[in-house]
MOPAC internal coordinates of N, CA, C and O (Angstrom, degrees):
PM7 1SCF
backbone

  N    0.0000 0     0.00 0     0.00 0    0    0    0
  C    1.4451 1     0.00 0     0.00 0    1    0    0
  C    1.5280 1   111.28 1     0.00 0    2    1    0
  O    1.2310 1   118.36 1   153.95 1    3    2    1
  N    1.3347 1   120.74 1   -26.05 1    3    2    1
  C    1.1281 1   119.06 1   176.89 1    5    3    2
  C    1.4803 1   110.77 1   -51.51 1    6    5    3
  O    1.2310 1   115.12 1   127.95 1    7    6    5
  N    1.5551 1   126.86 1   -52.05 1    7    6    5
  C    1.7770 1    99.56 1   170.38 1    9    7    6
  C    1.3494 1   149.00 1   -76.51 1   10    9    7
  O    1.2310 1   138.05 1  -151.16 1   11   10    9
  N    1.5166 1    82.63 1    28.84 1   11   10    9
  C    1.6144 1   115.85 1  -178.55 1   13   11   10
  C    1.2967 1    90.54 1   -89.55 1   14   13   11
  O    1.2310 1   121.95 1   116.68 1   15   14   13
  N    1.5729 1   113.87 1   -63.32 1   15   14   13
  C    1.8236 1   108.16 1  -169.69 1   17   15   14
  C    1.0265 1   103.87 1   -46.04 1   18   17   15
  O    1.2310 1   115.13 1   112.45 1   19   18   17
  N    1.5948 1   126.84 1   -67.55 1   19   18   17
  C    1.2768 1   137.72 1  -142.09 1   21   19   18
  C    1.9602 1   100.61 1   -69.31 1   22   21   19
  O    1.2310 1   121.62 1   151.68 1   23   22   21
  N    1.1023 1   114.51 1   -28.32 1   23   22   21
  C    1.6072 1   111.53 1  -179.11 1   25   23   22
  C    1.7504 1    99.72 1   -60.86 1   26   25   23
  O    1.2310 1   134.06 1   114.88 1   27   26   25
  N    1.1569 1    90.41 1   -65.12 1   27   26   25
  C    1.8199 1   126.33 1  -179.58 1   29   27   26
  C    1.8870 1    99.42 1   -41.48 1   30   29   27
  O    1.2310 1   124.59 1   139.90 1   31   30   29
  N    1.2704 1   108.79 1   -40.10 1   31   30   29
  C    1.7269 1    96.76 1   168.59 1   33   31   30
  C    1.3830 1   115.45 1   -86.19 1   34   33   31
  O    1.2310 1   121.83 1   128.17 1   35   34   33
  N    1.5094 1   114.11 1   -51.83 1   35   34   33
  C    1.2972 1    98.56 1   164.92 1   37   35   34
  C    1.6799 1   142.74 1   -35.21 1   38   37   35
  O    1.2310 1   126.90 1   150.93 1   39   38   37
  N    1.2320 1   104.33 1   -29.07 1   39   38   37
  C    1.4359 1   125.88 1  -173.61 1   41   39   38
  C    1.5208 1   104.04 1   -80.88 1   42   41   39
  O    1.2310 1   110.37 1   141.94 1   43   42   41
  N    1.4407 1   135.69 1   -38.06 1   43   42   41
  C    1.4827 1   123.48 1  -141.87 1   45   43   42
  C    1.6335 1    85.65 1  -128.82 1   46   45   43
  O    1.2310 1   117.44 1   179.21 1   47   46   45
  N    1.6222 1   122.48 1    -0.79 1   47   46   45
  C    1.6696 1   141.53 1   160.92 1   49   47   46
  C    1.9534 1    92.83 1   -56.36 1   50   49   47
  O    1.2310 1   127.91 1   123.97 1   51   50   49
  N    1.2491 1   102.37 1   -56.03 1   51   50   49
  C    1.4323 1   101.47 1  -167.30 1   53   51   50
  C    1.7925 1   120.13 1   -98.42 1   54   53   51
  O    1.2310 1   124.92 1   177.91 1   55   54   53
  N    1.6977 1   108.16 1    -2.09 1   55   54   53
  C    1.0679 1   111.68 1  -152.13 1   57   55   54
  C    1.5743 1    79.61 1  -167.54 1   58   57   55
  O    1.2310 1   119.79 1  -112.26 1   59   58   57
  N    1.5393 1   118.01 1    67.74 1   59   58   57
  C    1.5551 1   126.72 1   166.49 1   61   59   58
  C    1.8780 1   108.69 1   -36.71 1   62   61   59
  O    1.2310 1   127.12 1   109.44 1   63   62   61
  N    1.4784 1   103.90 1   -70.56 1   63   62   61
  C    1.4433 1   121.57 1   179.27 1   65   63   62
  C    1.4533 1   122.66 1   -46.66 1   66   65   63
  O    1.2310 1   111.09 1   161.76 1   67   66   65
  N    1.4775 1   134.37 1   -18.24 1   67   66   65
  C    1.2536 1   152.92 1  -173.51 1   69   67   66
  C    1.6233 1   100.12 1   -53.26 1   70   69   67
  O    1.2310 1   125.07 1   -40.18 1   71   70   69
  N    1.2832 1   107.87 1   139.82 1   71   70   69
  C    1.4813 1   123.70 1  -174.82 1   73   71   70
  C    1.7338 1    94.60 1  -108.46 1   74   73   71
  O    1.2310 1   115.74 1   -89.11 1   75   74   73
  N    1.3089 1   125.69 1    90.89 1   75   74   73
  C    1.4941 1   134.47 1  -172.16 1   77   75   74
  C    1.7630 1   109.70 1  -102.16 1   78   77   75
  O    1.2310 1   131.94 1   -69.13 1   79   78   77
  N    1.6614 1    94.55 1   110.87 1   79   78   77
  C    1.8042 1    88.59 1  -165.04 1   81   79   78
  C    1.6274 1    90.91 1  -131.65 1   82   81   79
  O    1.2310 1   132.32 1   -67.22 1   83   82   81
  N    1.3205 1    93.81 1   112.78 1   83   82   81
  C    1.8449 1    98.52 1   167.01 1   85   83   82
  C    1.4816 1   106.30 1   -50.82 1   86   85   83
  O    1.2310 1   127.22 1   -21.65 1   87   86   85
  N    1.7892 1   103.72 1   158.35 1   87   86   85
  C    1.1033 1   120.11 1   178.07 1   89   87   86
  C    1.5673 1   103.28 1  -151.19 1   90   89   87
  O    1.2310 1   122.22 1  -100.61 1   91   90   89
  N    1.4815 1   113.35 1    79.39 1   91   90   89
  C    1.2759 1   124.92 1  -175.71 1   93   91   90
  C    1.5045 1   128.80 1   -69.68 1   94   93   91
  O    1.2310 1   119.19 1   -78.10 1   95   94   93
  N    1.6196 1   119.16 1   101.90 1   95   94   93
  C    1.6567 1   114.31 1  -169.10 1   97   95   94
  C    1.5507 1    93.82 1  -105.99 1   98   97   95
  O    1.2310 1   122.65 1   -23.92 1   99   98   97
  N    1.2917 1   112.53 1   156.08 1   99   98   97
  C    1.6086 1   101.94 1   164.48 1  101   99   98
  C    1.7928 1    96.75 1  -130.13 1  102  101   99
  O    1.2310 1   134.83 1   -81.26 1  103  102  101
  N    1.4978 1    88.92 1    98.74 1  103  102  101
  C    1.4142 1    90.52 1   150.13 1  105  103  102
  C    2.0306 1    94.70 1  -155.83 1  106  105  103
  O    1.2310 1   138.94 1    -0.17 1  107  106  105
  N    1.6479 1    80.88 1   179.83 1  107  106  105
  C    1.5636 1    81.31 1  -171.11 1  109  107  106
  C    1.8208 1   103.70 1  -128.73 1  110  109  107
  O    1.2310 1   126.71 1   -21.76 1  111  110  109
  N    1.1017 1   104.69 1   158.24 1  111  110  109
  C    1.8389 1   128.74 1    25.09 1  113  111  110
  C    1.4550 1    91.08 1   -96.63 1  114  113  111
  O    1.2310 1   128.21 1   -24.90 1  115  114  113
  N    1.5261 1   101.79 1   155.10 1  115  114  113
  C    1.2845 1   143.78 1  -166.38 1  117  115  114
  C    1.2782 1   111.04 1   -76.19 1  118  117  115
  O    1.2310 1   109.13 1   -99.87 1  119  118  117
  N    1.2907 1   137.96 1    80.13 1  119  118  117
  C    1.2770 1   131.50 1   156.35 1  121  119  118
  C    1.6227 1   141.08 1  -110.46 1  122  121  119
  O    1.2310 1   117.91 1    -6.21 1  123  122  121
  N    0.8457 1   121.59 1   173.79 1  123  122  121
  C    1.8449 1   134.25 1  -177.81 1  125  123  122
  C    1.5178 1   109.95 1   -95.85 1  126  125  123
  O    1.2310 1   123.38 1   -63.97 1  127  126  125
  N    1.8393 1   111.12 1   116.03 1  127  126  125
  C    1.3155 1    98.60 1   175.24 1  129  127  126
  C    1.3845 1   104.29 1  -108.58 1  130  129  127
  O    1.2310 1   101.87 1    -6.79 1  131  130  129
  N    1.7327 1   150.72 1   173.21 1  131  130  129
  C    0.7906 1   148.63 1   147.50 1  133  131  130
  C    1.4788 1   123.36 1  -106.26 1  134  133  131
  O    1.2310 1   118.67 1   -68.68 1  135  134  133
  N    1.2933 1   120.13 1   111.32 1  135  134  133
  C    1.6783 1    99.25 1  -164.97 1  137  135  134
  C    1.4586 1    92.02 1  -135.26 1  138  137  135
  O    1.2310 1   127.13 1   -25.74 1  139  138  137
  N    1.9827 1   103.89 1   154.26 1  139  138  137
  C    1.2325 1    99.02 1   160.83 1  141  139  138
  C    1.5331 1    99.68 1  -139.24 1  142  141  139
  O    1.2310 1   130.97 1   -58.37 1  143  142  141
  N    1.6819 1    96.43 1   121.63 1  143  142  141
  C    1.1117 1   127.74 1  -178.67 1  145  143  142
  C    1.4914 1   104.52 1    69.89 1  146  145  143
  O    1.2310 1   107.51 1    57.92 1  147  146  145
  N    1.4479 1   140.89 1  -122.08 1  147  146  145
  C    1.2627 1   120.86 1   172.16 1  149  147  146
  C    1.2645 1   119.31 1   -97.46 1  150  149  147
  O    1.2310 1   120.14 1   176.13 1  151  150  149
  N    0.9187 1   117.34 1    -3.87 1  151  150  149
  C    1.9635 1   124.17 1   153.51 1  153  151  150
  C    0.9597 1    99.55 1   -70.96 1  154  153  151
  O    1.2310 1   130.66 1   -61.08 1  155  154  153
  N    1.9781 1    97.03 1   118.92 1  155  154  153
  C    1.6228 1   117.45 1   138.33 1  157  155  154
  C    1.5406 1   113.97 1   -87.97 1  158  157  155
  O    1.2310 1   141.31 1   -42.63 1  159  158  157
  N    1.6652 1    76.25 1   137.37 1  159  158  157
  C    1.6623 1   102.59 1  -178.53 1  161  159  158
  C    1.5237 1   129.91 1   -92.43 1  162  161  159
  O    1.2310 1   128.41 1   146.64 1  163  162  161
  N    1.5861 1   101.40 1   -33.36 1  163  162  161
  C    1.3888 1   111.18 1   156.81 1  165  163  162
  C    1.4920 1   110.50 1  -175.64 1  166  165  163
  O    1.2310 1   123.71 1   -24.16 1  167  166  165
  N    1.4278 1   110.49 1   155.84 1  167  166  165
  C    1.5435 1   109.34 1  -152.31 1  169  167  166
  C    1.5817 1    90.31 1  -142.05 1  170  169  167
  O    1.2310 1   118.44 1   -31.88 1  171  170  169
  N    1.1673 1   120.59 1   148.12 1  171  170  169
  C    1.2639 1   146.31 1   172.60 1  173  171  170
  C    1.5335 1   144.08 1   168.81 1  174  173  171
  O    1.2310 1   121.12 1    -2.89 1  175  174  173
  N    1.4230 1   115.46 1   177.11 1  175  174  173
  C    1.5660 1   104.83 1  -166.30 1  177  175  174
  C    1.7572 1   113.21 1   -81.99 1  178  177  175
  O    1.2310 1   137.76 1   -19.55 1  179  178  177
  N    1.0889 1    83.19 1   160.45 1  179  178  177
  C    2.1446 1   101.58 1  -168.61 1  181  179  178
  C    1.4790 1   118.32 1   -57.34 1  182  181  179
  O    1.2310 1   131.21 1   168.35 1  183  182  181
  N    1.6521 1    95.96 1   -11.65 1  183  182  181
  C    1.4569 1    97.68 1  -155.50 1  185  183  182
  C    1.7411 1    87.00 1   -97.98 1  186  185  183
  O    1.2310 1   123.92 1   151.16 1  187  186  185
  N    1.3494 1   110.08 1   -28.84 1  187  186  185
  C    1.6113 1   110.22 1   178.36 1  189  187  186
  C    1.9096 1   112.42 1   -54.30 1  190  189  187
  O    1.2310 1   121.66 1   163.21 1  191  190  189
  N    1.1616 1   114.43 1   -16.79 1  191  190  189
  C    1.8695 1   127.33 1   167.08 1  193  191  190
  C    0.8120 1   128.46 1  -110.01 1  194  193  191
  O    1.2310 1   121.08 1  -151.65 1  195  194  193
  N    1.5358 1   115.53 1    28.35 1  195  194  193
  C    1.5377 1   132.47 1   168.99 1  197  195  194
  C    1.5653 1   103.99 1   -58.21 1  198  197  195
  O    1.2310 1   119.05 1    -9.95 1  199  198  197
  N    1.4128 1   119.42 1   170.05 1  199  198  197
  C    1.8367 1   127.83 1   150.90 1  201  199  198
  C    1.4220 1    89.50 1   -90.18 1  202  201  199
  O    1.2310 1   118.02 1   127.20 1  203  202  201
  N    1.3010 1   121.37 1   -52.80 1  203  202  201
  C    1.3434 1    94.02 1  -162.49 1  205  203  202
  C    1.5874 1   105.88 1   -88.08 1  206  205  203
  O    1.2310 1   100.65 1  -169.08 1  207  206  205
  N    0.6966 1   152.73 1    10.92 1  207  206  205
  C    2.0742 1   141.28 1   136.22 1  209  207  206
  C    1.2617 1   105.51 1   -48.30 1  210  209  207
  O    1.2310 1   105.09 1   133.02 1  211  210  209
  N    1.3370 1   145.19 1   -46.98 1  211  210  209
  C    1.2041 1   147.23 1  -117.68 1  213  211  210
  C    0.9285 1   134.18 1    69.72 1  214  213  211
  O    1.2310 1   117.29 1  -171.77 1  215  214  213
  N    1.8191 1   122.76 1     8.23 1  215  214  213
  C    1.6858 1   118.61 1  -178.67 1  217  215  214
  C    1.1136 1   101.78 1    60.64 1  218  217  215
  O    1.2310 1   100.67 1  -121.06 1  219  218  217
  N    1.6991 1   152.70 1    58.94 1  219  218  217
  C    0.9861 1   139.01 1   140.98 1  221  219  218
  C    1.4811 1   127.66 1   -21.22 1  222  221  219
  O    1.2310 1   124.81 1   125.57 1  223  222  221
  N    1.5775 1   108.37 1   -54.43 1  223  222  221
  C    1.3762 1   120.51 1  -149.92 1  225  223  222
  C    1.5287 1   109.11 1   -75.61 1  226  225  223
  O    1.2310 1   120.93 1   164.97 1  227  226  225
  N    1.3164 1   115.82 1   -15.03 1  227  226  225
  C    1.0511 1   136.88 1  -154.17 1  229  227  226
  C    1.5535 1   102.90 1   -61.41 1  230  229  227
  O    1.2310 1   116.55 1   119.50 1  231  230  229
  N    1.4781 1   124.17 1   -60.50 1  231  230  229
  C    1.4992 1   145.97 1  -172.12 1  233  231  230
  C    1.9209 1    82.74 1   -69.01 1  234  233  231
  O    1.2310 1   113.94 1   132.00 1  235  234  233
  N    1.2991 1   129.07 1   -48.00 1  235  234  233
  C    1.5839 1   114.02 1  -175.78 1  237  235  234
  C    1.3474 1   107.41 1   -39.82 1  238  237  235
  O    1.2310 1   126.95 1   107.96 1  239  238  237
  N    1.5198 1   104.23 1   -72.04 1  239  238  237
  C    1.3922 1   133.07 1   166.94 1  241  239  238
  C    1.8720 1   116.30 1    -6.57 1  242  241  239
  O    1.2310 1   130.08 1   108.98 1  243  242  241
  N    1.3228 1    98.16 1   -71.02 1  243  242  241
  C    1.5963 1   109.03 1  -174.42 1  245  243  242
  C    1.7094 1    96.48 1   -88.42 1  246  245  243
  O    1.2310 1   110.38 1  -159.93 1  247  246  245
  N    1.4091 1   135.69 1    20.07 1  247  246  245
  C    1.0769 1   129.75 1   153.12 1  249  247  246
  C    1.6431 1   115.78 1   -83.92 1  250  249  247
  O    1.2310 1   126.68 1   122.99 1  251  250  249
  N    1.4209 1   104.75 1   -57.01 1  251  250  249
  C    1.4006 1   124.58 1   177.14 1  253  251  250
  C    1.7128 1   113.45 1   -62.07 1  254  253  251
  O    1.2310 1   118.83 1   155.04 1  255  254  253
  N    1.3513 1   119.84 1   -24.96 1  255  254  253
  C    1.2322 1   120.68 1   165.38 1  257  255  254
  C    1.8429 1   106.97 1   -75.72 1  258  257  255
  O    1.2310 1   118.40 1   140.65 1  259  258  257
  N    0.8420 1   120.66 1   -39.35 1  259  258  257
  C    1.8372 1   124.04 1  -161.96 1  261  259  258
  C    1.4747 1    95.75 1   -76.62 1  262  261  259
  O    1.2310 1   122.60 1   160.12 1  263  262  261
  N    1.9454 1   112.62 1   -19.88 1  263  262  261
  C    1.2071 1    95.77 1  -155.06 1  265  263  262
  C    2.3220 1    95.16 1   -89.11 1  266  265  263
  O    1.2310 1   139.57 1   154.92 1  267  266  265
  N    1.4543 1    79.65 1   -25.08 1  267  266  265
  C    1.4299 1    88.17 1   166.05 1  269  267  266
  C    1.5701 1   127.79 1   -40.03 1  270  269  267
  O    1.2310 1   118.79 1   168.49 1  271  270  269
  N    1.6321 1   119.90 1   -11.51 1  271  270  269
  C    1.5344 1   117.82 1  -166.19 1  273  271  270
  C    1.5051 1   119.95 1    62.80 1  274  273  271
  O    1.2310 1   120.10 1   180.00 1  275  274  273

């Protein structure tokens, strides 16, 4: 669940007001989508929102949201 938080902060970093609702599938490979409404905004693997990776994806994340307007 942790790259649930870390999507979920990234997202409401750029977009306080954002209504952020997991949508948990388990199949693999395992990735993170970000969508608003039926636009995806950015999509990638689980391991990119690790603590221990460094959360790379995170700065993607609040790029693709800012770029949203």
């Amino acid at each position: 669940m942790q790259e649930f938080e870390a999507a979920k902060s990234a997202i409401l970093k750029v977009k306080p007001s954002a209504n952020v609702i997991a949508n948990r599938v388990d199949a693999y490979p395992i990735t993170v989508r970000v969508s608003v409404g039926e636009r995806e905004v950015w999509s990638g693997r689980q391991q990119l929102l690790f603590r221990k990776n460094g959360r790379p994806a995170m700065k993607d994340i609040e790029e693709a949201m800012r770029k949203l307007g």
